[in-house]
PARONU-113282 format. One record per residue (C-alpha): residue number from 1; residue in three letters; chain; x, y, z. Coordinates in nm, 2 decimals. Layout:
{NUM, "Ala", "A", {X, Y, Z}}
...
//
This chain:
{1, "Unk", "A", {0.70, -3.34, 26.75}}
{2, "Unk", "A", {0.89, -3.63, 26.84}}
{3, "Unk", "A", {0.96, -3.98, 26.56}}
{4, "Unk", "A", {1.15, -4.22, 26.68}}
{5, "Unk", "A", {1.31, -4.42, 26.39}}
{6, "Unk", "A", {1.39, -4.81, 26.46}}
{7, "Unk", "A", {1.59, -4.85, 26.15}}
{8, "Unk", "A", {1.98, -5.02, 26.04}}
{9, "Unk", "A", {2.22, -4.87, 25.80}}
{10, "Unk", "A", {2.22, -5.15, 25.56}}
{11, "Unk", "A", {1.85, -5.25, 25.54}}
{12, "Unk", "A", {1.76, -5.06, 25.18}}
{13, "Unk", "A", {1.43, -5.00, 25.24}}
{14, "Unk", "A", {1.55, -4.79, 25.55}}
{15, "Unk", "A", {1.70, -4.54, 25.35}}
{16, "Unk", "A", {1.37, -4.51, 25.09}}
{17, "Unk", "A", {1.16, -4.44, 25.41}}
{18, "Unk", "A", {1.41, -4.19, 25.53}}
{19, "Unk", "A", {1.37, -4.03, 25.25}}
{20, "Unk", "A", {1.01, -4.02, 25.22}}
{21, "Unk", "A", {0.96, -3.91, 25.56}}
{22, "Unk", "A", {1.20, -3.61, 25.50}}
{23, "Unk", "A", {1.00, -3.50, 25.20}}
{24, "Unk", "A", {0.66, -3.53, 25.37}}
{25, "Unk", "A", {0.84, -3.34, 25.66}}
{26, "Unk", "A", {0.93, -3.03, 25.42}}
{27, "Unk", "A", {0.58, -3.05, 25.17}}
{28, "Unk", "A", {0.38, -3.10, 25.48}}
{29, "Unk", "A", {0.53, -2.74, 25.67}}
{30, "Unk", "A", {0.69, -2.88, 25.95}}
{31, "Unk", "A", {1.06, -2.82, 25.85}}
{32, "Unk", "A", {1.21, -2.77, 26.21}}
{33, "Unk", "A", {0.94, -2.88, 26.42}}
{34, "Unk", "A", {1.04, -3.24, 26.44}}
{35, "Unk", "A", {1.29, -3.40, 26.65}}
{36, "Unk", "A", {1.39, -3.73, 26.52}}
{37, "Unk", "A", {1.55, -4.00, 26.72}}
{38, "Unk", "A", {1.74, -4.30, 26.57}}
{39, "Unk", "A", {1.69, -4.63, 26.73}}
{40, "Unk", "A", {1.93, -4.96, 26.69}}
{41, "Unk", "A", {1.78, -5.27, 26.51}}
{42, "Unk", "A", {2.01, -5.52, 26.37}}
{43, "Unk", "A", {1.90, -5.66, 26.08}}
{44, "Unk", "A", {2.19, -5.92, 26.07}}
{45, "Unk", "A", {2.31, -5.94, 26.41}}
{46, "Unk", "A", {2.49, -6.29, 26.29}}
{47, "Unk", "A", {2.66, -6.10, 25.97}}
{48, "Unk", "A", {3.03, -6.19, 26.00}}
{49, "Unk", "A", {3.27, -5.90, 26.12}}
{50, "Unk", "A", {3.54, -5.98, 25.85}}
{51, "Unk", "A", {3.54, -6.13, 25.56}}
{52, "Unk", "A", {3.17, -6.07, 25.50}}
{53, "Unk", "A", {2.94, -6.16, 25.19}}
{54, "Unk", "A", {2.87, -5.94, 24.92}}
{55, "Unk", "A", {2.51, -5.81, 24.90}}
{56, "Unk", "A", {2.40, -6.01, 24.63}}
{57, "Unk", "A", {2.62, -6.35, 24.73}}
{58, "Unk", "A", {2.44, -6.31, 25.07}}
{59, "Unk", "A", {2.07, -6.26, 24.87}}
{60, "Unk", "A", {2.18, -6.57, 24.68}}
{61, "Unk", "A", {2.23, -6.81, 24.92}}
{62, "Unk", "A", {1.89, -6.69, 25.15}}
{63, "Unk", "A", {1.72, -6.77, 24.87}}
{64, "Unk", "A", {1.93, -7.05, 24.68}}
{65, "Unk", "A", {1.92, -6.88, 24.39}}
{66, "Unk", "A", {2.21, -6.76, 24.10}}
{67, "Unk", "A", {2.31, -6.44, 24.02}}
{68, "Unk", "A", {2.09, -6.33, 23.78}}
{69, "Unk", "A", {1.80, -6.40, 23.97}}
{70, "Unk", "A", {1.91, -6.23, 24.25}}
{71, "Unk", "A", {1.96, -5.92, 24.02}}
{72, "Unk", "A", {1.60, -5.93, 23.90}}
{73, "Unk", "A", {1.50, -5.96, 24.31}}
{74, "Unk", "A", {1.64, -5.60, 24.32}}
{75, "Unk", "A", {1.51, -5.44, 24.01}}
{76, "Unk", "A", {1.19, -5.39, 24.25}}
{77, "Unk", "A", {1.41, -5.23, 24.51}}
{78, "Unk", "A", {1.61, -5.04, 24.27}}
{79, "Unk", "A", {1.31, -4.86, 24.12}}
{80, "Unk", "A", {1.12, -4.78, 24.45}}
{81, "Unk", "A", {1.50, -4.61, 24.54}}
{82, "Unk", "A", {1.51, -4.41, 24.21}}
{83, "Unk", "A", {1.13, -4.27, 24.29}}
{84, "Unk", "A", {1.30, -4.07, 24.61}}
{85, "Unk", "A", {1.61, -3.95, 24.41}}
{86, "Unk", "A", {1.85, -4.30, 24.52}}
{87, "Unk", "A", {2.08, -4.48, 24.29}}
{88, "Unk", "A", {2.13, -4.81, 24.45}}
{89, "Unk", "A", {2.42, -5.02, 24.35}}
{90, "Unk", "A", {2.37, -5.35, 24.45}}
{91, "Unk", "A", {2.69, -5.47, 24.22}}
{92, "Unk", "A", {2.92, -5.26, 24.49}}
{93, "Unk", "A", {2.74, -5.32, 24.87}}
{94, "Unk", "A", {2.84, -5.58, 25.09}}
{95, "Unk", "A", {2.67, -5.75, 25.38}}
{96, "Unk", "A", {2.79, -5.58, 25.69}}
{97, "Unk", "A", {2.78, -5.65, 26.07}}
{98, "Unk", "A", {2.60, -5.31, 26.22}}
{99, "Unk", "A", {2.67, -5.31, 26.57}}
{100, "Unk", "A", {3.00, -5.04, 26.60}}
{101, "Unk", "A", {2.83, -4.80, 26.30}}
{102, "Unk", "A", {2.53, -4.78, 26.57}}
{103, "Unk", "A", {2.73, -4.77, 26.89}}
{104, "Unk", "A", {2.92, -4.47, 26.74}}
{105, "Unk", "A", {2.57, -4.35, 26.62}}
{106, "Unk", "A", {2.49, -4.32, 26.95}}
{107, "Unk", "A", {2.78, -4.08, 27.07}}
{108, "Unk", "A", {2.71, -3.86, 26.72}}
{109, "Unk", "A", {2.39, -3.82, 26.96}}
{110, "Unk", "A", {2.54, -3.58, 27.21}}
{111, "Unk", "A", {2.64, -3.26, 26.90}}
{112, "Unk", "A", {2.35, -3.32, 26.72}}
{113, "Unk", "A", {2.49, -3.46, 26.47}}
{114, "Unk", "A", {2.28, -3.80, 26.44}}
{115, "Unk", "A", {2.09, -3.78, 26.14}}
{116, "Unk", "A", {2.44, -3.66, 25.90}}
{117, "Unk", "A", {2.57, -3.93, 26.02}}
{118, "Unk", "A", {2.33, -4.15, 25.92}}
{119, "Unk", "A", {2.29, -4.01, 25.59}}
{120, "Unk", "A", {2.64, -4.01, 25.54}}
{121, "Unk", "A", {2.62, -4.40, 25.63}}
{122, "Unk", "A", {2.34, -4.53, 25.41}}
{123, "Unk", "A", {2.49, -4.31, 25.09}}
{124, "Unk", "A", {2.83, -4.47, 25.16}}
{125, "Unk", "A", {2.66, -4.80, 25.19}}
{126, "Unk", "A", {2.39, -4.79, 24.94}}
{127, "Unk", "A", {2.57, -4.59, 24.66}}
{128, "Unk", "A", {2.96, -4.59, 24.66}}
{129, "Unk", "A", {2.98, -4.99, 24.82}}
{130, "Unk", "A", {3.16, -4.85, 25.15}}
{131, "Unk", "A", {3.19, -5.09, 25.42}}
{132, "Unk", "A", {3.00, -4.96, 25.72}}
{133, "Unk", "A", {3.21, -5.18, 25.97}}
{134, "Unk", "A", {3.52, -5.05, 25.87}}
{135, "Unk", "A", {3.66, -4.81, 26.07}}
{136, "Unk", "A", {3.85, -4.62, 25.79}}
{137, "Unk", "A", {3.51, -4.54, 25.64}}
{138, "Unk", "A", {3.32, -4.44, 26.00}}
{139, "Unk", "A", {3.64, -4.21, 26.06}}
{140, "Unk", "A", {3.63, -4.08, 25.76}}
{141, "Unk", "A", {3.26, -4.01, 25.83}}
{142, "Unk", "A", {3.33, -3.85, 26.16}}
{143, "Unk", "A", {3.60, -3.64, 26.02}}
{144, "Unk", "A", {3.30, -3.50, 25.77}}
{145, "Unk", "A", {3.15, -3.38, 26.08}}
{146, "Unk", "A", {3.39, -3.20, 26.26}}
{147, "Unk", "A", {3.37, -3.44, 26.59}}
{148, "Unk", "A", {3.70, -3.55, 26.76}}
{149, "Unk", "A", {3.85, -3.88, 26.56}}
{150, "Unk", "A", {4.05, -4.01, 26.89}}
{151, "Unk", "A", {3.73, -4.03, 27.09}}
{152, "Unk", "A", {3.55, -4.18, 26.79}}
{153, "Unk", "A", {3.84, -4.43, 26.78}}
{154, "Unk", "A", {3.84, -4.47, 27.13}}
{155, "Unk", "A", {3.47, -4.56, 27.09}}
{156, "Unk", "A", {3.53, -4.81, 26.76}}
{157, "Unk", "A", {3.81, -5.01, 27.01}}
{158, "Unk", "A", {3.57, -5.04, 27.34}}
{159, "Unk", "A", {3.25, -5.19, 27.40}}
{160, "Unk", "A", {3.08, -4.81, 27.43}}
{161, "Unk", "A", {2.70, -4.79, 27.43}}
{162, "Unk", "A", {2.66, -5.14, 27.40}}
{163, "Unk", "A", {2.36, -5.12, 27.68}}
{164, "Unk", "A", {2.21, -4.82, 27.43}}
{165, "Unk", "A", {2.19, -5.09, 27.14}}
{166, "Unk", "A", {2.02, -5.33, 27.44}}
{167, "Unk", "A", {1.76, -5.06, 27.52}}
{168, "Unk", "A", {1.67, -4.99, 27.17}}
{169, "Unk", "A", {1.60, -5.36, 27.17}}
{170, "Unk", "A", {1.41, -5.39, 27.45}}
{171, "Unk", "A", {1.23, -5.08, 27.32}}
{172, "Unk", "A", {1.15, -5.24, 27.01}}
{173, "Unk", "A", {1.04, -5.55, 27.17}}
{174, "Unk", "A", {0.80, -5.38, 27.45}}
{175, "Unk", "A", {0.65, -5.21, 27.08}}
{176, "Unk", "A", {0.63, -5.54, 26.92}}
{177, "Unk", "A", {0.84, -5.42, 26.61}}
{178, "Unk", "A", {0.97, -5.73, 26.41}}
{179, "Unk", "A", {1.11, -5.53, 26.18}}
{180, "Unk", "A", {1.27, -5.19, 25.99}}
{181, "Unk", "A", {1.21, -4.96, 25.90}}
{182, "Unk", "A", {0.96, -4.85, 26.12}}
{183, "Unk", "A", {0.85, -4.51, 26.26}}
{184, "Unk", "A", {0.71, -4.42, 26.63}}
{185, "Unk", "A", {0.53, -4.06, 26.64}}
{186, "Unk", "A", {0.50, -3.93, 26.97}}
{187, "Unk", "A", {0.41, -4.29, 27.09}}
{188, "Unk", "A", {0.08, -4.28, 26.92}}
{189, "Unk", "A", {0.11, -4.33, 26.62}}
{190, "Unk", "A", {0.35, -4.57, 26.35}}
{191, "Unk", "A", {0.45, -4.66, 26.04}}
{192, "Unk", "A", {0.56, -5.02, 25.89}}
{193, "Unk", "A", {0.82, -5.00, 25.62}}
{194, "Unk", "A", {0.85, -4.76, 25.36}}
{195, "Unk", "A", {0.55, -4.65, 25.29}}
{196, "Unk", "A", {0.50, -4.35, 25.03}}
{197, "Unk", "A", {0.48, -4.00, 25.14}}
{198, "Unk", "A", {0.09, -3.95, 25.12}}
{199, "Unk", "A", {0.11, -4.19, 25.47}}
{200, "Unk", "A", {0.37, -3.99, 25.62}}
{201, "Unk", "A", {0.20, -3.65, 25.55}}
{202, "Unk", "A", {-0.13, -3.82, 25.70}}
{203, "Unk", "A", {0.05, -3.89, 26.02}}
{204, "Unk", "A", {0.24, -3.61, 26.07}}
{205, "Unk", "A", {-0.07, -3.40, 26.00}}
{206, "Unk", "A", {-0.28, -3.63, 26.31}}
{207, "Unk", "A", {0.03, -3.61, 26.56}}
{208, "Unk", "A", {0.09, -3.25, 26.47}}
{209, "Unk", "A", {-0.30, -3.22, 26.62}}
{210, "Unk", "A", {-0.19, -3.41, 26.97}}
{211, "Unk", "A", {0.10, -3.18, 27.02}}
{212, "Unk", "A", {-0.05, -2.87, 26.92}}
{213, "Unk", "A", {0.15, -2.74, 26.63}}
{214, "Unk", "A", {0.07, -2.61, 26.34}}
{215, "Unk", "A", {0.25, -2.62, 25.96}}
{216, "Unk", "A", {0.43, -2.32, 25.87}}
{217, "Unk", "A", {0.37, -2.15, 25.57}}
{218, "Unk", "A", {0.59, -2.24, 25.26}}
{219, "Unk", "A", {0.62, -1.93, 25.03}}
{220, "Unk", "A", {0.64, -2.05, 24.63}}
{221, "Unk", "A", {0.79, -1.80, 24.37}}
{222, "Unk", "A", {1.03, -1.52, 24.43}}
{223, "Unk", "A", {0.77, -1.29, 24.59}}
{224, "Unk", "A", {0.88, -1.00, 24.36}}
{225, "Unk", "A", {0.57, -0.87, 24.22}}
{226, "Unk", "A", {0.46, -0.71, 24.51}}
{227, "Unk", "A", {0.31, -0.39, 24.64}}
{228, "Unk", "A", {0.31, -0.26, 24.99}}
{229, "Unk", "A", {0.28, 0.09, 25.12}}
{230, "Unk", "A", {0.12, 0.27, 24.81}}
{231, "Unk", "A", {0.42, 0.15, 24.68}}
{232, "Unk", "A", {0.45, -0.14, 24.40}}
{233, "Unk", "A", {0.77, -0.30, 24.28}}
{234, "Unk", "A", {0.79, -0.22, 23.90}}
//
């Protein structure tokens, strides 16, 4: 079963979603039959490349509003995180330009190695206020993974995958998606923002049906009281 997720590593309620849908993956039974694909979206294409905002300055002035008020606009957010296991630390993140965290996204591609890097990303981000368009971070990232840091560098200095990021955006226009997260299952079915798991299951349950799998079974307990054989484990 193939999802293709239009998301961006600094959009928060990317990382609820991601979540949800990798819990409804493993409740549902279809732990290793799903191949996910991440797709570009920029939710702040004009963010400045240095010097940028923090999170909650940026919030401020959308909204022309102090401090405090932009803290209570993410007591909301902060709660719907905490529901899927996230501590969000809106005191730490800053506003970040996305573009070389989703060209080098792109090469993580080739080893598999897409989704740790993403969740290595939006933890950074989203918990420890890391800086997802500086290189020390993304290398530091890459290092986690065990890919080659000079190509990754390579890659961070050159304009590498650029016409990916162009095709996930013509992609996302040809769908009509206007915004992230959102989730495309086997190009017949999707999901708008983070919805909670009880949608997810839902749909992965009807695409499942298209494709013609079927949900393993999950075994609960230790499975030690058992007899087999004539033979029962005392």
């Amino acid at each position: 079963m193939k999802i293709e997720i239009f998301t961006d590593f600094t959009c928060p309620f990317c990382y609820i979603a991601k979540r949800e849908l990798e819990r409804a993956i493993d409740t549902s039974g279809y732990k290793g039959q799903v191949d996910i694909e991440y797709k570009a979206y920029q939710i702040g294409p004009e963010t400045p490349k240095v010097n940028a905002p923090t999170f909650l300055d940026a919030l401020a002035k959308k909204y022309n509003a102090t401090r405090e008020e932009v803290r209570s606009m993410t007591e909301n957010m902060a709660s719907r995180a905490a529901e899927v296991g996230l501590s969000y630390n809106f005191e730490k993140m800053t506003t970040a330009h996305t573009e070389k965290a989703h060209r080098l996204a792109k090469w993580t591609q080739q080893f598999g190695q897409a989704s740790a890097y993403t969740e290595a990303l939006m933890a950074g981000y989203f918990m420890a206020g890391e800086d997802v368009n500086d290189d020390s971070f993304l290398l530091r990232v890459i290092e986690q993974l065990g890919l080659d840091i000079e190509e990754a560098q390579d890659i961070l200095a050159t304009n590498v995958f650029l016409e990916a990021l162009d095709q996930d955006r013509y992609d996302a226009q040809q769908l009509g998606i206007q915004s992230v997260p959102f989730f495309v299952f086997e190009n017949r079915y999707g999901i708008k923002g983070a919805e909670p798991i009880e949608v997810f299951v839902r749909t992965l349950h009807q695409t499942a049906k298209i494709v013609g799998i079927q949900p393993t079974i999950q075994l609960m307990g230790d499975g030690e009281d058992t007899c087999t054989d004539g033979a029962c484990n005392l």
